[in-house]
FIDO-272489 format. One line per field, with one value per residue (C-alpha): z, x, y; residue number from 1. Coordinates in Angstrom, 1 decimal, m for minus. Example, Ala and Ser with C-alpha at 12.3 -4.5 7.8 and 13.67 -1.06 7.14 Angstrom:
BEGIN
z = (7.8|7.1)
x = (12.3|13.7)
y = (m4.5|m1.1)
k = (1|2)
END
This chain:
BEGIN
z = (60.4|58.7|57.6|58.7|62.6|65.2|66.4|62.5|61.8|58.0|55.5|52.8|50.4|48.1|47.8|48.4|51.9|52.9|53.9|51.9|52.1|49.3|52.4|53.8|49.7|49.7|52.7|52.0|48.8|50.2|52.4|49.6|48.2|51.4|51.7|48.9|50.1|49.4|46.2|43.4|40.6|37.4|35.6|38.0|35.1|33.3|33.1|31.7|30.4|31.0|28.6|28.8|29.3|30.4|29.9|32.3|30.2|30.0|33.2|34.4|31.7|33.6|36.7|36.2|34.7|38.6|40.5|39.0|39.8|36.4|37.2|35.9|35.6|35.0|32.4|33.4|32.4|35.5|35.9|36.4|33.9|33.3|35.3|38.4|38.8|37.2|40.7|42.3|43.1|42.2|46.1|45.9|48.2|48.4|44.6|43.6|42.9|44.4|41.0|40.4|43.8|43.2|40.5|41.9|42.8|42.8|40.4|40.4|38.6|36.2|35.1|31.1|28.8|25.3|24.1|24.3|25.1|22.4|24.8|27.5|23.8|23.7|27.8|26.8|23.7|26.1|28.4|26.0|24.7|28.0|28.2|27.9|27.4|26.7|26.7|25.2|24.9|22.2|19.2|16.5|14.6|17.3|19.3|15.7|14.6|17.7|17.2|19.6|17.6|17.2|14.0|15.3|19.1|17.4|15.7|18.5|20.8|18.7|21.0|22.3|23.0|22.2|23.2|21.9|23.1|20.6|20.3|16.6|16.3|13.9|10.7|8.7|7.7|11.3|13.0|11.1|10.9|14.8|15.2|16.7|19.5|22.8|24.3|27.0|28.9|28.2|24.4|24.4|25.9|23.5|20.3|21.1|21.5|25.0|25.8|23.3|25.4|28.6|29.7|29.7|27.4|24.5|24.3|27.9|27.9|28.1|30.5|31.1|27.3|27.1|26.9|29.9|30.8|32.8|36.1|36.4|33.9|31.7|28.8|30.2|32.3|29.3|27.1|29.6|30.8|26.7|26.7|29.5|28.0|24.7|25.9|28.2|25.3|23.3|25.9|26.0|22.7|23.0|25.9|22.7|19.8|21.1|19.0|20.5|18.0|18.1|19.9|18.4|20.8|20.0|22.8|20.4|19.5|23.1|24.7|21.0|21.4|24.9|23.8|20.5|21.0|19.9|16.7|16.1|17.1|14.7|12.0|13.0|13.5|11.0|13.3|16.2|20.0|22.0|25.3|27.5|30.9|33.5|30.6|29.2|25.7|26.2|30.0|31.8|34.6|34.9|36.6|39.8|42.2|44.6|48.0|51.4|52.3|49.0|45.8|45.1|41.9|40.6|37.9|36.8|33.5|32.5|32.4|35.7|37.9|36.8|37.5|40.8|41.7|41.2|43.9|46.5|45.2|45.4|42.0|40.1|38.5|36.5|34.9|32.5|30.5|30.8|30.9|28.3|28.2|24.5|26.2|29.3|26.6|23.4|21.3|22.5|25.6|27.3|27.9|29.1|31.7|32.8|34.2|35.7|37.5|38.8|40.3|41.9|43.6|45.4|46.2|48.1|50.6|51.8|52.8|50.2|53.3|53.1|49.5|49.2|52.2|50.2|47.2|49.2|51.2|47.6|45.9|48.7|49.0|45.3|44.7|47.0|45.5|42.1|42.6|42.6|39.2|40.0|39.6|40.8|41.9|42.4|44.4|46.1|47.7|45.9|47.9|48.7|48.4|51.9|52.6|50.2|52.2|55.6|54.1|56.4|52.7|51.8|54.5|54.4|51.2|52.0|49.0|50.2|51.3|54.0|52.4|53.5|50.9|52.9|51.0|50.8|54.1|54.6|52.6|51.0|48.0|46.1|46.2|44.9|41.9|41.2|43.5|42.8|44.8|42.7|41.3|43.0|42.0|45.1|46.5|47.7|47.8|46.8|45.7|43.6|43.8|40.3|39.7|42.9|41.2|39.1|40.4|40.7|37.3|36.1|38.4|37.2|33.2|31.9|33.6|30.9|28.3)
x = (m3.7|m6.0|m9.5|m10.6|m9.7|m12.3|m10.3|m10.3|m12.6|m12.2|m15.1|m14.5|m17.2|m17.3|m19.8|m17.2|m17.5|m20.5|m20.9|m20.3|m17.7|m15.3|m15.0|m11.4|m10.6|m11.3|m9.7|m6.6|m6.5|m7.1|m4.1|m1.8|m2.9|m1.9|1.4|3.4|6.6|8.8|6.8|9.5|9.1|7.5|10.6|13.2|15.0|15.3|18.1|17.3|19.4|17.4|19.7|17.5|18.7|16.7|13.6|11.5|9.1|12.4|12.8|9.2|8.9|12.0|10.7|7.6|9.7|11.9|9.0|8.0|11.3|13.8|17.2|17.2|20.4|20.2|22.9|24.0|27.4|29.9|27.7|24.7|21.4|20.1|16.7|18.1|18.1|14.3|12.8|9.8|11.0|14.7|14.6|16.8|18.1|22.4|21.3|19.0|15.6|12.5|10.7|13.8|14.2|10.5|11.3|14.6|12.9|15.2|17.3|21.1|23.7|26.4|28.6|28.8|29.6|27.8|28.0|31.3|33.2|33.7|35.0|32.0|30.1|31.7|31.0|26.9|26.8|28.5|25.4|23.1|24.1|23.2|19.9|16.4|15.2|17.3|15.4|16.5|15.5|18.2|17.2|16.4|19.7|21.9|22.7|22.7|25.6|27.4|27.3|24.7|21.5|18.9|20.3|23.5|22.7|19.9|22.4|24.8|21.4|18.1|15.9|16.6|13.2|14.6|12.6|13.3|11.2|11.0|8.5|7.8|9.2|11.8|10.5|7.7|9.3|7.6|10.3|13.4|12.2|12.2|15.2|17.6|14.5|14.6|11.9|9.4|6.2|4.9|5.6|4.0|1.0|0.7|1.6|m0.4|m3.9|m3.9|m3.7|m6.1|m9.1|m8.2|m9.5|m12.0|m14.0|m12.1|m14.8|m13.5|m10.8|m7.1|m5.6|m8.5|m9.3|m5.6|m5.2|m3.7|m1.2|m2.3|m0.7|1.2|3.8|1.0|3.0|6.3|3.8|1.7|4.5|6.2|3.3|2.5|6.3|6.8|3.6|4.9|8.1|5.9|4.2|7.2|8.2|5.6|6.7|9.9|9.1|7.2|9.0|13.0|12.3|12.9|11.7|12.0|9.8|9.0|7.9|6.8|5.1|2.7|1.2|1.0|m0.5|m2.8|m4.4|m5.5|m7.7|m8.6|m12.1|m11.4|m10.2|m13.7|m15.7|m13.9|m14.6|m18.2|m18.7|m16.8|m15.0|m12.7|m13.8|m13.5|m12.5|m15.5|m14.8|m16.8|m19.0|m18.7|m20.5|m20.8|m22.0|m23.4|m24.0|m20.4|m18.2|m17.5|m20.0|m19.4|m20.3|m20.6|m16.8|m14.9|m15.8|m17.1|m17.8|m20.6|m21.8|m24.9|m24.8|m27.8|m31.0|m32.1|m28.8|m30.1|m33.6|m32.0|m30.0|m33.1|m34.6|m31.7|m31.4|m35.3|m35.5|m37.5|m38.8|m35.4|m36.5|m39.2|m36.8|m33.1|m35.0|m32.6|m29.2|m29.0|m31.4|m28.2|m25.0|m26.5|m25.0|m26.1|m23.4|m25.2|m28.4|m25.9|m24.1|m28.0|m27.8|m24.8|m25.7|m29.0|m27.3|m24.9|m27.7|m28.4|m24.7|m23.6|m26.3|m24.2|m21.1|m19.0|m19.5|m23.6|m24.3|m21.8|m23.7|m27.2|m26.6|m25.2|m28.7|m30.3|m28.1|m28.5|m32.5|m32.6|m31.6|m33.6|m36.7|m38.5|m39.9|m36.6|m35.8|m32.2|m30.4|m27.0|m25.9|m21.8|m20.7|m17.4|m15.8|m12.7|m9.7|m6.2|m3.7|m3.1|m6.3|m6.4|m2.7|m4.8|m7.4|m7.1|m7.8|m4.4|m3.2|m5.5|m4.0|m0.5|m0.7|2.8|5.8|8.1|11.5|14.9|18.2|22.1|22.7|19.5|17.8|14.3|10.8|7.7|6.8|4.1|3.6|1.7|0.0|m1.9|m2.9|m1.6|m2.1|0.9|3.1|2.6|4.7|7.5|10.1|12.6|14.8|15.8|19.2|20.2|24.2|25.9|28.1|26.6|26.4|29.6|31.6|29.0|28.0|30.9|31.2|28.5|28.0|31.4|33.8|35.9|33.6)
y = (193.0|190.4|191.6|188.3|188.8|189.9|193.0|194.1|197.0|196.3|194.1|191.8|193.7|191.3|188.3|185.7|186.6|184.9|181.7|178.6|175.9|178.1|180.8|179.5|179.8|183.0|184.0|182.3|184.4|187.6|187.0|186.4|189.4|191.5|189.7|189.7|189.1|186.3|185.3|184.8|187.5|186.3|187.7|186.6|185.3|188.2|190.6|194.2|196.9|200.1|202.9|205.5|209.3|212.4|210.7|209.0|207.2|204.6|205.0|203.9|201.1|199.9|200.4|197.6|195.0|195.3|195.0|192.1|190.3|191.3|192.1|196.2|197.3|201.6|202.2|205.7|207.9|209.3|212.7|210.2|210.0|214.3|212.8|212.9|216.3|216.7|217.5|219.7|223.4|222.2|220.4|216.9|214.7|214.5|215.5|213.6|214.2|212.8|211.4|209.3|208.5|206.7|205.2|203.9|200.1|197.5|198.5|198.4|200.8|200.3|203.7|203.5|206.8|205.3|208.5|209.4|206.1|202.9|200.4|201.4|200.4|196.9|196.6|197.2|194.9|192.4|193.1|193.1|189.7|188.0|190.6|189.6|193.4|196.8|200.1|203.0|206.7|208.3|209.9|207.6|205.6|207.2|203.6|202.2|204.9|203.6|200.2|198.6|199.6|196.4|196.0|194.6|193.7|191.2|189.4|188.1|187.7|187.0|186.7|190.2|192.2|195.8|199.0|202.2|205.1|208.7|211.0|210.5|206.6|205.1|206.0|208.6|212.4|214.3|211.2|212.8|216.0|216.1|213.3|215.7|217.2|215.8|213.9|215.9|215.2|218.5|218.3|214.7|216.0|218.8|217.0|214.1|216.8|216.1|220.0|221.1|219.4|220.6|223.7|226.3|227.0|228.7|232.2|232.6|235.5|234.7|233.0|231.6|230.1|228.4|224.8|223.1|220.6|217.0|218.1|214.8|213.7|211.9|211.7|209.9|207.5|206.4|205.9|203.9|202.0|201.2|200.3|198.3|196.0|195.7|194.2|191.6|190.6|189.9|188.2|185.9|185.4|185.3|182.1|180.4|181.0|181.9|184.9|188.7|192.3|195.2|197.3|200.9|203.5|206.7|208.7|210.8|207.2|206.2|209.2|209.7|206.4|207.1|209.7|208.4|209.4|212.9|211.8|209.8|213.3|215.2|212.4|212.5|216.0|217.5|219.5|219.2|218.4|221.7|222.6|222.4|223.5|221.7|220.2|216.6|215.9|212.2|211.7|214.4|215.1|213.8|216.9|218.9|221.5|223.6|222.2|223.9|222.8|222.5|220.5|217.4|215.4|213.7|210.9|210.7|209.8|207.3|208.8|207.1|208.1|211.6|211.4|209.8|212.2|215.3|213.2|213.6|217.3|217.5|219.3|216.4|219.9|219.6|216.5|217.5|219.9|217.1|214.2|212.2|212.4|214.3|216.8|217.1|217.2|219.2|221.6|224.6|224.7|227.6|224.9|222.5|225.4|226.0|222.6|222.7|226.3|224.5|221.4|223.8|225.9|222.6|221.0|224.4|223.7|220.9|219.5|216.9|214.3|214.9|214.4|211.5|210.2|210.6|209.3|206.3|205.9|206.1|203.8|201.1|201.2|201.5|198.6|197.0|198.2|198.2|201.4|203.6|202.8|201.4|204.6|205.3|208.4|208.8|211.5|212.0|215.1|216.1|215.4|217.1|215.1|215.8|214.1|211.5|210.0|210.1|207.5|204.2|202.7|202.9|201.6|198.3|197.8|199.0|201.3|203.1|201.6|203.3|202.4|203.2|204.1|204.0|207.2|209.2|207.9|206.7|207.9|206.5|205.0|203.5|199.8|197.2|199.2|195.8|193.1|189.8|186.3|184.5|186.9|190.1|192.9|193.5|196.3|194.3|197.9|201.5|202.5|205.6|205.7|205.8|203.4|201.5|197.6|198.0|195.1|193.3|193.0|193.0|189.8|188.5|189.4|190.4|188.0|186.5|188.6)
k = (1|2|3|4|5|6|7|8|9|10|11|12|13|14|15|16|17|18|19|20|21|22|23|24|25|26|27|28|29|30|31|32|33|34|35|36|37|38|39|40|41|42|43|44|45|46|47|48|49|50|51|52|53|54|55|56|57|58|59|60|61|62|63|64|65|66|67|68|69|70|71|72|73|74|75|76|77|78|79|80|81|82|83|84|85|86|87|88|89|90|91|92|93|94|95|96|97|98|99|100|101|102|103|104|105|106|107|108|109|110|111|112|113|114|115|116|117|118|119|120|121|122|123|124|125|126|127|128|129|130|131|132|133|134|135|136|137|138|139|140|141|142|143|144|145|146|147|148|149|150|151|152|153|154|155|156|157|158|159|160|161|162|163|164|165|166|167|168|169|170|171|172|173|174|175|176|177|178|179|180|181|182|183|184|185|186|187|188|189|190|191|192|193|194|195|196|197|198|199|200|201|202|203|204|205|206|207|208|209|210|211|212|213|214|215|216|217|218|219|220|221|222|223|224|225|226|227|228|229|230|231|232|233|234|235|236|237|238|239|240|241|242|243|244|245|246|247|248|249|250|251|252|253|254|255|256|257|258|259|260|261|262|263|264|265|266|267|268|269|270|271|272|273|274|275|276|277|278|279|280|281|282|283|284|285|286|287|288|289|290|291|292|293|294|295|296|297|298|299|300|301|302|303|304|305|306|307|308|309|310|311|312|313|314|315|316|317|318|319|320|321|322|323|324|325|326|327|328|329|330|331|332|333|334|335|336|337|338|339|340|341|342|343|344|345|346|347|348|349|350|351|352|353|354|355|356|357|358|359|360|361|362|363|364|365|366|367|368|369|370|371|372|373|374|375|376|377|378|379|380|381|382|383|384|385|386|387|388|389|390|391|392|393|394|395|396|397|398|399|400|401|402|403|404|405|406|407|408|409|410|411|412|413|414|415|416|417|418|419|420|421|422|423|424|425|426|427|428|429|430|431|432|433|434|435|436|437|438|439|440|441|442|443|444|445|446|447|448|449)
END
């Protein structure tokens, strides 16, 4: 439905909406970015040759240049790629799991044993010579030993934009030392210093003081999402100069340079950033409280969302002793855990839905008034995923995607991470068979090759 019909019960919030001769603009672009089909893909022109093996951070880099129009073809050996069988509690559909299943977006299949086969070797440097993009997840020098490394693909195509994803890189002593290791989320996480800052606090007693894994696969996304936009940069340079590179991977770098910050602490402080619990040391209040029906978090973190949120707690006799934010992140973490104990006398009084609702009311007469100070209380009950899928929000924006595979029957997806009015991202279709596309790119690529 449009958000711009009468019978909608949805608002453009933005301040395009309002009148002004620009408003049929503006509509005519928010419509474009509900409907993105039948746009042509900004990479329709592209062929890539995703070669990665039990390791989805290939997988998902591949997975973004399909959306976006790219012709992905899954390079995959007879048993089919060790992912497929990666699945929560071991369940799988006709056996194959559900995380490849999502990441199965217009992609097509081609049965080659790299490994084990030299003429399935001269069928992928064939490939590869037509390729725009080839991603690959073996241990470093291993598609180099066989023949179809950069080194020699480069030479017969060189504007080839080759990706290869390790956990150390190509090079550096920790790189060989670990060549022979495969790849994992967990050990991404946990080599990167992800773990080490997640948790309670480390004086807590065991279990309670070990670090924790990022409940999703934050490794593997990371280093596919840092993958998948080096190799649209050097395409971008590949369109202006007829020049492709090598692209070097390495998933401690990726996941290490999201939380860089830690490294800067430790620089700073002399010694390394802790596990804090519920505390943060650079916004506070900036967690999660009780509430009287579950949990919800809050950010307060300039001094005058703080003082603003006393005011909806009515504990402005807070404020004298937290008044600037070093007085609400110090040191001295028991101070810091005295705040956090007093909010929460005040959020279990009521429901996630009630406090959200408050700071709302504040926020909107604040800024209507000079006499509030401007701040900015964020609260927001903390949702289940079960509720989370029942907000109407995703449906506005047609956040999933009901989509239907001959073999493995209809389910959801994501779709349309990003909003686009030209070149939306698209899922034009699932498939997961091995060997599905076979004569058809052989058709298509290797005739007379």
């Amino acid at each position: 439905m449009s958000l711009f019909t009468k019978k909608s019960k949805e608002k453009v919030y933005t301040r395009y909406s309002s009148g002004g001769a620009n408003v049929s603009v503006w509509k005519e672009t928010v419509e474009k970015l509900q409907t993105p089909e039948g746009r042509p893909g900004v990479l329709d022109d592209i062929m890539v040759l995703d070669a990665s093996a039990g390791n989805f951070s290939g997988i998902i880099a591949a997975s973004f240049f399909a959306e976006f129009g790219a012709e992905v073809i899954k390079i995959e050996p007879a048993e089919g790629d060790p992912c497929r069988k990666m699945t929560p509690y071991g369940r799988n559909v006709k056996g194959v799991g559900i995380p490849f299943m999502m990441e199965a977006r217009n992609k097509r299949y081609m049965t080659l044993d790299l490994e084990n086969t030299p003429k399935d070797r001269e069928a992928f440097a064939a490939l590869a010579g037509k390729a725009a993009v080839v991603i690959e997840t073996f241990p470093a020098g291993r598609m180099d030993s066989w023949g179809i490394g950069y080194r020699q693909l480069s030479e017969t195509n060189p504007g080839l934009v080759y990706i290869a994803i390790t956990p150390y890189g190509q090079y550096t002593k920790k790189a060989r030392e670990f060549v022979n290791v495969p790849d994992t989320d967990i050990t991404t996480q946990t080599g990167s210093g992800l773990s080490a800052q997640i948790g309670d606090f480390q004086t807590e007693p065991e279990p309670y003081s070990w670090p924790l894994k990022a409940g999703m696969w934050m490794g593997w996304y990371v280093t596919g999402i840092s993958a998948a936009l080096g190799g649209t940069l050097a395409l971008l340079h590949r369109q202006s100069t007829g020049e492709g590179q090598m692209i070097d991977v390495a998933g401690m770098d990726a996941y290490s340079s999201m939380t860089g910050f830690p490294a800067s602490i430790g620089y700073t402080w002399d010694k390394p950033r802790p596990r804090i619990g519920v505390l943060d040391f650079i916004l506070y209040p900036y967690s999660h409280w009780k509430c009287k029906d579950g949990l919800v978090a809050i950010a307060a973190p300039r001094d005058h969302d703080f003082r603003a949120l006393l005011k909806i707690l009515h504990r402005w006799d807070l404020e004298d002793d937290f008044k600037f934010t070093p007085d609400r992140i110090p040191d001295i973490i028991e101070q810091a855990m005295t705040l956090h104990r007093e909010i929460e006398k005040e959020t279990v009084k009521y429901t996630a839905e009630e406090l959200t609702t408050k700071a709302l009311t504040y926020a909107f007469k604040a800024a209507r008034s000079k006499w509030r100070g401007g701040g900015v209380p964020i609260v927001m009950g903390v949702m289940t995923p079960e509720q989370t899928i029942k907000n109407r929000q995703w449906q506005v924006r047609k956040s999933f995607k009901e989509v239907e595979d001959a073999s493995v029957g209809t389910f959801v997806v994501t779709s349309g991470f990003v909003k686009m009015s030209k070149s939306p991202p698209q899922i034009k279709w699932v498939s997961c068979d091995i060997g599905k596309d076979d004569e058809y790119i052989k058709t298509k690529y290797l005739q007379g090759a």
